[in-house]
Residue frames relative to the residue before (quaternion, step in Angstrom):
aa qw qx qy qz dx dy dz
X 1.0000 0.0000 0.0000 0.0000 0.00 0.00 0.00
X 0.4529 -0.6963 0.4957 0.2536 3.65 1.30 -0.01
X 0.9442 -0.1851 0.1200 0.2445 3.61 -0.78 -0.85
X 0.5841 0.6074 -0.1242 0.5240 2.43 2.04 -0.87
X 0.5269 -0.4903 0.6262 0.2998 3.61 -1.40 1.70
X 0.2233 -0.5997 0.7683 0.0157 2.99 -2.13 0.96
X 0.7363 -0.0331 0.1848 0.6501 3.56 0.87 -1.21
X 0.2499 -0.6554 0.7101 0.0611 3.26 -2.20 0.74
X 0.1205 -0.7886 0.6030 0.0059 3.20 -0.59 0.52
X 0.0567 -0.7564 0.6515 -0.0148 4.25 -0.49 1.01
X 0.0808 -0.6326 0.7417 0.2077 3.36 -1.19 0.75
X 0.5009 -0.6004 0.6233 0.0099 3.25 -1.50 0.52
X 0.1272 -0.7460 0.6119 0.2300 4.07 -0.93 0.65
X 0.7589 0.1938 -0.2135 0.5838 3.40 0.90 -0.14
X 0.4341 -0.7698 0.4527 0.1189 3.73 -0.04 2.13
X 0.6473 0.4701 -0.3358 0.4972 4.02 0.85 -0.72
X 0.6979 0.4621 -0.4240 0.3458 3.97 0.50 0.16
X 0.2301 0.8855 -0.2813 0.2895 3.43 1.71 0.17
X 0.6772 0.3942 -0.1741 0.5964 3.27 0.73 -1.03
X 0.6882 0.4184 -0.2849 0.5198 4.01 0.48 -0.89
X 0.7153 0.4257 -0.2779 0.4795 3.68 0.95 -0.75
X 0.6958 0.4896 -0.3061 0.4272 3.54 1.42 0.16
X 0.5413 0.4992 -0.4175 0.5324 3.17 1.75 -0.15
X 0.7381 0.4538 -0.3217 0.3817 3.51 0.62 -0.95
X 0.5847 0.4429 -0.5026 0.4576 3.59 1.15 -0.01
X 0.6009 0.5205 -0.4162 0.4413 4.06 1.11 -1.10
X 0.5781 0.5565 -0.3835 0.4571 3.79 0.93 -0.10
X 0.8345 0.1802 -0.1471 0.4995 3.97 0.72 -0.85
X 0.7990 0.1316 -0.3312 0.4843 3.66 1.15 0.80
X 0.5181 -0.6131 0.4608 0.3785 3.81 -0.53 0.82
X 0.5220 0.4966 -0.5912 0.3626 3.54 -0.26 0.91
X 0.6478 -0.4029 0.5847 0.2759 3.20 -2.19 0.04
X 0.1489 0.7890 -0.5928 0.0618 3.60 -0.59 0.88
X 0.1730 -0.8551 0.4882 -0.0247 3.62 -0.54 1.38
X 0.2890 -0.7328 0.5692 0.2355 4.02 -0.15 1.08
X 0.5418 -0.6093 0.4585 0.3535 3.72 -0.81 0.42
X 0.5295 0.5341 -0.4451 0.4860 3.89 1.34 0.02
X 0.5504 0.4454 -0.3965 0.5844 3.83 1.15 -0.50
X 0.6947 0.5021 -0.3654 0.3630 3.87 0.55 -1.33
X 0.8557 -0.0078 -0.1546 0.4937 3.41 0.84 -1.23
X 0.2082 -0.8288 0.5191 -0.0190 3.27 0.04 1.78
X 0.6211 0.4185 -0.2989 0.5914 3.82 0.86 -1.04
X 0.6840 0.1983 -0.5336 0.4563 4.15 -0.30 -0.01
X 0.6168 0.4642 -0.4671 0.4313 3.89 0.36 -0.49
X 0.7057 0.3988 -0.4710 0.3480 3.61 0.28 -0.32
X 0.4291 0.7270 -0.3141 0.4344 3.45 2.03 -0.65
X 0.8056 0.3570 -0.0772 0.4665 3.27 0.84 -1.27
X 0.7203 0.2595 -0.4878 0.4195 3.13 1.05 0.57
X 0.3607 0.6646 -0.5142 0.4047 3.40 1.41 0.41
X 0.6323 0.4873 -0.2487 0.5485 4.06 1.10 -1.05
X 0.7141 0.5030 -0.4033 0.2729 3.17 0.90 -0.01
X 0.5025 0.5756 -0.3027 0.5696 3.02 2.17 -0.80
X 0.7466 0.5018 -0.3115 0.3062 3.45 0.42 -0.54
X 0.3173 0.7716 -0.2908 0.4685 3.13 2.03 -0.43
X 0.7672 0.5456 -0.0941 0.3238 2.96 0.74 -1.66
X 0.7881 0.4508 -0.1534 0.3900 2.64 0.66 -1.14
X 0.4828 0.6053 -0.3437 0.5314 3.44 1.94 -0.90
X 0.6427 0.5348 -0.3478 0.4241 3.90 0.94 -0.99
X 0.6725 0.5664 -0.2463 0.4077 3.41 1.11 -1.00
X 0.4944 0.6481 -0.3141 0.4867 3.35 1.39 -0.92
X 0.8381 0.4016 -0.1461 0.3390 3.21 0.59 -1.64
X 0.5019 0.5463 -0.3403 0.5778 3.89 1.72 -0.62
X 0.7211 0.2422 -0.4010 0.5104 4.27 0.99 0.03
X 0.6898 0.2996 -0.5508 0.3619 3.40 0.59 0.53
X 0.5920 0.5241 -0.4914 0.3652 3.23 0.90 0.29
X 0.3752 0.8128 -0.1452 0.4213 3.14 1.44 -0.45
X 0.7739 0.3140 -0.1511 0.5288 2.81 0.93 -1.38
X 0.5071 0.5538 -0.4562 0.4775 4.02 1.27 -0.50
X 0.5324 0.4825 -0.5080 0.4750 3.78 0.76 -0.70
X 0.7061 0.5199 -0.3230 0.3562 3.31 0.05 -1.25
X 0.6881 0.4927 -0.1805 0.5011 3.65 0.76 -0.93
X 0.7502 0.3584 -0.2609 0.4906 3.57 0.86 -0.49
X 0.7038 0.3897 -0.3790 0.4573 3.75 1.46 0.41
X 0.2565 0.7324 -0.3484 0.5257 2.72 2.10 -0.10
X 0.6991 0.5240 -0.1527 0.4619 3.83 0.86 -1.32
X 0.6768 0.5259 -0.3154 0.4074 3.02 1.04 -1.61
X 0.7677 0.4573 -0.3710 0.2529 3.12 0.67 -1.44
X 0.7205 0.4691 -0.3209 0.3972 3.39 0.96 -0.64
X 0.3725 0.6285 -0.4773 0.4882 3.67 1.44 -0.11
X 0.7804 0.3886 -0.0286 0.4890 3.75 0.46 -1.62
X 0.1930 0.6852 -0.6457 0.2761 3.97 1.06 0.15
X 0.7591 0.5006 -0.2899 0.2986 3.67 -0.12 -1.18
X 0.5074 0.4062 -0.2785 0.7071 3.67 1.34 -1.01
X 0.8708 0.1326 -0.3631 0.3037 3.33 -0.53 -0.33
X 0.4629 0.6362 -0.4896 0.3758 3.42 1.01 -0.02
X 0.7045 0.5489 -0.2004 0.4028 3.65 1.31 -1.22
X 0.5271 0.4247 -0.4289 0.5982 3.40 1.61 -0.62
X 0.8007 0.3074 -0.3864 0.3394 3.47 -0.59 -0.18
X 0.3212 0.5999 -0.5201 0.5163 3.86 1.51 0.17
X 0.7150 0.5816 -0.1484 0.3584 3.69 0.61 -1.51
X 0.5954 -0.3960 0.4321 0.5496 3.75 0.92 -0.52
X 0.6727 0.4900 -0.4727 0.2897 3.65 0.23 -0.71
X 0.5693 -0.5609 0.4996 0.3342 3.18 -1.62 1.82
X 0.5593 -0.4785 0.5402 0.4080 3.76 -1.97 0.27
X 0.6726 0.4247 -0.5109 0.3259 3.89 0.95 -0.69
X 0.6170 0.5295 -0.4723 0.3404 3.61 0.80 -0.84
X 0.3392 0.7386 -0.3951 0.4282 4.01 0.96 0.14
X 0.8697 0.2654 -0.0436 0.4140 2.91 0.12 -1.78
X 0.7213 0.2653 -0.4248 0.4785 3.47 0.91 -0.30
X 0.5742 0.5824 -0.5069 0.2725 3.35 0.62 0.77
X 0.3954 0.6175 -0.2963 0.6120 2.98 2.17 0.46
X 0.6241 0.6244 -0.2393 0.4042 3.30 0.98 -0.84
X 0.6248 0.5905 -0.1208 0.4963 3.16 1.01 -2.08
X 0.5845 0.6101 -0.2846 0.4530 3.84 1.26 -1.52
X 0.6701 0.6350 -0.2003 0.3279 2.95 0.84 -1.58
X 0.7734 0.4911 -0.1113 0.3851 3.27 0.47 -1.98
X 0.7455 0.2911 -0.3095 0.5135 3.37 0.91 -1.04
X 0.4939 0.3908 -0.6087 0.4825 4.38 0.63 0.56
X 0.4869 0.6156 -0.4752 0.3977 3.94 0.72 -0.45
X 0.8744 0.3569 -0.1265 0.3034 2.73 0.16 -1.64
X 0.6539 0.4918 -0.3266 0.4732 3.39 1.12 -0.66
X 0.7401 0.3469 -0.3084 0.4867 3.64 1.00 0.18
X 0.3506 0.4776 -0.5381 0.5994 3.68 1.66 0.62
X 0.6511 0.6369 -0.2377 0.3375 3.88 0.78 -0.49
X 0.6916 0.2392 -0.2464 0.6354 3.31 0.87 -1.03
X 0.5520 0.7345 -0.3134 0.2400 3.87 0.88 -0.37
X 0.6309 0.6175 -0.1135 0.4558 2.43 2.07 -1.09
X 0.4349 0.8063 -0.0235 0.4002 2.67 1.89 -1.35
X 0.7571 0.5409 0.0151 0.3661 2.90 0.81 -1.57
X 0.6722 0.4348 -0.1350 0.5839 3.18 1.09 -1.89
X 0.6545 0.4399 -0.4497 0.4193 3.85 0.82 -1.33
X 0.7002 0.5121 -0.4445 0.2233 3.86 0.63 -0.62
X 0.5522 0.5648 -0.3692 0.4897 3.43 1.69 -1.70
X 0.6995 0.4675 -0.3796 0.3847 4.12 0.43 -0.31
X 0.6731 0.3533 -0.3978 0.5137 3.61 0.80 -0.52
X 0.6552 0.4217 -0.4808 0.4022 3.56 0.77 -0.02
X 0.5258 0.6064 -0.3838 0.4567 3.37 0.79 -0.77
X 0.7992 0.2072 -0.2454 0.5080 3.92 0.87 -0.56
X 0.5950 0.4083 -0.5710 0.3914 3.55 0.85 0.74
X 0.5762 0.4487 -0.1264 0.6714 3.50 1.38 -0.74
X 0.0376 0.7617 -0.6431 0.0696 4.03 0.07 0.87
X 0.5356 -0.7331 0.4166 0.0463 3.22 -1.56 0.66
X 0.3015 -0.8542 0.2801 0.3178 3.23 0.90 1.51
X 0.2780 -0.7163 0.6222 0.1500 3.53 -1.25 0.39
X 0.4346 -0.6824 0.5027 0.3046 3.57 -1.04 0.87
X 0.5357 -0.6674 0.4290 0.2892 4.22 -0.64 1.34
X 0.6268 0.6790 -0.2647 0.2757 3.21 1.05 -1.54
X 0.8135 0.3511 -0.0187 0.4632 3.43 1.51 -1.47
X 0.8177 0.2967 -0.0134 0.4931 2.95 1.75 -0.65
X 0.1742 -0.7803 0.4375 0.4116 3.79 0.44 0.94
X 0.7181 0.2423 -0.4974 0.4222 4.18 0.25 0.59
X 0.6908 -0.5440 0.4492 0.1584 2.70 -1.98 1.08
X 0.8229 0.1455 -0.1199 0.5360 3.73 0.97 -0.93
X 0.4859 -0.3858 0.5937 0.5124 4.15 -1.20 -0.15
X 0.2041 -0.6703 0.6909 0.1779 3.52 -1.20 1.07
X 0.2805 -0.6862 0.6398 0.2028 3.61 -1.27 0.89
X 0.1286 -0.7727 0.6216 -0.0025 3.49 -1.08 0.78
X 0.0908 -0.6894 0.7017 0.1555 4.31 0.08 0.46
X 0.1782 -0.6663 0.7236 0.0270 3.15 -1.86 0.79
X 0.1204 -0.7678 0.4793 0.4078 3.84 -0.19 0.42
X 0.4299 0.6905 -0.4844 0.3219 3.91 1.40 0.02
X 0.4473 0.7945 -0.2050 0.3559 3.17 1.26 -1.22
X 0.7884 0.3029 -0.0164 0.5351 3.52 0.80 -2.17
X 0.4728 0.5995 -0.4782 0.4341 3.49 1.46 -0.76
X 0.8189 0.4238 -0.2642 0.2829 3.30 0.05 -1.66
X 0.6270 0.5165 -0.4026 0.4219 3.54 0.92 -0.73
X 0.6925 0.5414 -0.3107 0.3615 3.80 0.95 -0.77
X 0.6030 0.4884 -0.3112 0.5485 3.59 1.58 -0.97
X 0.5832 0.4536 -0.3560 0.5721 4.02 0.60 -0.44
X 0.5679 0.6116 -0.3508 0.4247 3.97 0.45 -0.67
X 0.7880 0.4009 -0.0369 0.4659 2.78 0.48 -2.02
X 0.5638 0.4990 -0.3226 0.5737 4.04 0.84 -0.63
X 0.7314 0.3007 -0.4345 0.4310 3.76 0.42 -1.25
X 0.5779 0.5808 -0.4678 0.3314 4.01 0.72 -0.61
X 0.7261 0.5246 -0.2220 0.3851 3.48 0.69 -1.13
X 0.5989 0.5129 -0.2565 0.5590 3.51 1.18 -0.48
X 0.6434 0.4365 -0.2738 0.5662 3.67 0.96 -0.94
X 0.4264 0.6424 -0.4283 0.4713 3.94 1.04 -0.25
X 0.5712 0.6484 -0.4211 0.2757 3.66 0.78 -1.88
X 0.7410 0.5238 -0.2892 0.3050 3.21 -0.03 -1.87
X 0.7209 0.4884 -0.2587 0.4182 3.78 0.22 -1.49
X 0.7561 0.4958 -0.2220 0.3650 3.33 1.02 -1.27
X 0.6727 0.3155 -0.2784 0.6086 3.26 1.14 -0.22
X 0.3353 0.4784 -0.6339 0.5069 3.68 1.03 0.96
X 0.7450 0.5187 -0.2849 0.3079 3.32 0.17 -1.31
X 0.5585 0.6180 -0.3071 0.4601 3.21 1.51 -1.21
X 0.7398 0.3368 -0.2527 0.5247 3.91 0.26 -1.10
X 0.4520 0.6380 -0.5838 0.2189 4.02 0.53 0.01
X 0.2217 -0.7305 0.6218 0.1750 4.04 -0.70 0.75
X 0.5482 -0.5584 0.5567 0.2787 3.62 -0.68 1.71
X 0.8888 0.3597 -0.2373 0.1558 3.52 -0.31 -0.74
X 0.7324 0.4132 -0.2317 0.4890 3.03 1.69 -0.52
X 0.3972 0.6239 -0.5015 0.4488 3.61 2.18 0.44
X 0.7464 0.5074 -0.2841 0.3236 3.04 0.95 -1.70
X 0.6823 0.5192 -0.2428 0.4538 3.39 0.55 -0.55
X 0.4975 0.4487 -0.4041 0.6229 4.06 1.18 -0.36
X 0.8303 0.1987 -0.3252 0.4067 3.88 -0.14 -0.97
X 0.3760 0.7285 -0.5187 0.2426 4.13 0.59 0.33
């Protein structure tokens, strides 16, 4: 071809400005300029399919964990029949019971939607000081770009938190139907 440019090629330090840095170049020079999110459109669409599934594999894992919460007040309540059999011997209503199961519930829920969070926000900031190398040959980047979303954490924490409270139900309305008189009297 002699003198004449066939192709340009830009690398970029920040890989997400690509698309904006390709309109504004297809704006100041008559040519065809393609961001590598247009180029590789089928692995991004790959990767955001793994991301839903991500999810959902995380979700899987917040109801079986979910479900040990559930099992260990499930425990409590019968561990504690006697305390609670006596608070309600005492005057206490059956609802104040249960949402004191509930309350139990929410704050092991919550305090592990907490460190969980914790967790993921660190494995991501490491994951983007320490990136994951990508083979060139197959891929036109060099590293796994990390991107945080706070939708991302929102949603995992509001599903967390909903599956804990719901798993609460069961124990609490154990606790709810316990008769003061026939705990207190079984553990005398």
């Amino acid at each position: 071809m002699g003198d004449a440019v066939s192709g340009l090629e830009v690398r970029l330090d920040n890989v997400f400005l690509a698309p904006r840095l390709a309109q504004v170049m297809s704006a100041e020079v008559p040519a065809n300029f393609r961001p590598w999110t247009l180029t590789n459109h089928s692995l991004l669409a790959a990767l955001a399919l793994e991301k839903r599934v991500i999810f959902l594999v995380t979700l899987f894992i917040i109801i079986v964990a979910t479900m040990g919460v559930a099992n260990t007040l499930a425990m409590w309540v019968l561990e504690q029949s006697r305390e609670l059999g006596l608070l309600r011997a005492v005057g206490a209503p059956a609802r104040m019971v249960g949402r004191l199961v509930v309350a139990q519930g929410f704050l092991v829920g919550l305090i592990g939607t907490a460190i969980g969070l914790c967790a993921g926000w660190l494995l991501s900031i490491g994951l983007g000081a320490f990136p994951l190398q990508l083979p060139q040959d197959v891929y036109y980047i060099d590293k796994l770009p990390v991107q945080m979303q706070v939708g991302d954490f929102v949603a995992v924490a509001v599903c967390s938190i909903l599956i804990g409270l719901v798993a609460c139900l069961l124990p609490a309305r154990r606790a709810i139907v316990l008769d003061p008189i026939e705990v207190i009297g079984r553990t005398s």
